[in-house]
N, C-alpha and C positions, 0 to 999 in steps of 0.2 A: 380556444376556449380557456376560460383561467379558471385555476383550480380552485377549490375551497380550501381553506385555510386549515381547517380541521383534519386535513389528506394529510398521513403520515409520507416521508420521502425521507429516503438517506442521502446526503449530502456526498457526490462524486468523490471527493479528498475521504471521507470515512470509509466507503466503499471499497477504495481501491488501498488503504491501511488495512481492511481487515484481509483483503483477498491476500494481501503480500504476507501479514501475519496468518495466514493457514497454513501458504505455501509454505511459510518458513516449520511451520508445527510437523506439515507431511515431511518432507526432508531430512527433519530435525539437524536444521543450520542453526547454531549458535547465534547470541544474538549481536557478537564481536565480525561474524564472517557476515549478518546481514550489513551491517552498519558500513563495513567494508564496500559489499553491493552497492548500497547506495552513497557511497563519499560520504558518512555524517558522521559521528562519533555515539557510542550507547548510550551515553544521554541523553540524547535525540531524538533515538529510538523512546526514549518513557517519554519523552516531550510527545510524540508522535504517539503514543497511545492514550494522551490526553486529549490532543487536538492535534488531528493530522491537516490542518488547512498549511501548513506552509510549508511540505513538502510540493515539490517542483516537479514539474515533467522531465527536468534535466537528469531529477536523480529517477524517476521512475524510465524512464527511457534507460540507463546507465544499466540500472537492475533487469530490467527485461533485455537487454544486451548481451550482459554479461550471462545471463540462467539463459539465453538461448530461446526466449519467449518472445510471444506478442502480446500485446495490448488481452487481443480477444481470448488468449489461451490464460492468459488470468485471469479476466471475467468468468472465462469460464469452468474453473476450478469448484469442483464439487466434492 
């Protein structure tokens, strides 16, 4: 069934930039040791909270590696 145009949806790449920026809020990881996490530099990081579509599964795999996560235990951060 195709959806109506008017249906709001958050875009997966945004989705999973906010879940990582919580996580980082809960922890209160710096945003030098996120940047680390993910191989990128803090500019990136603000590139990334403008439009996260060109983070990588490389570096979201890397992050959830390294913080000892899965996929679903980000999702599911509340």
């Amino acid at each position: 069934m195709k959806r109506k145009q008017t249906e709001m949806r958050i875009e997966i790449f945004k989705l999973l930039w906010c879940k990582i920026r919580f996580w980082q809020s809960l922890r209160d990881v710096s945003d030098s040791d996120l940047a680390d996490d993910l191989g990128v530099g803090v500019r990136t990081l603000k590139d990334y909270d403008q439009c996260a579509k060109n983070i990588t599964l490389e570096k979201l795999d890397n992050f959830l590696f390294l913080n000892q996560m899965t996929l679903t235990d980000l999702l599911e951060l509340k």
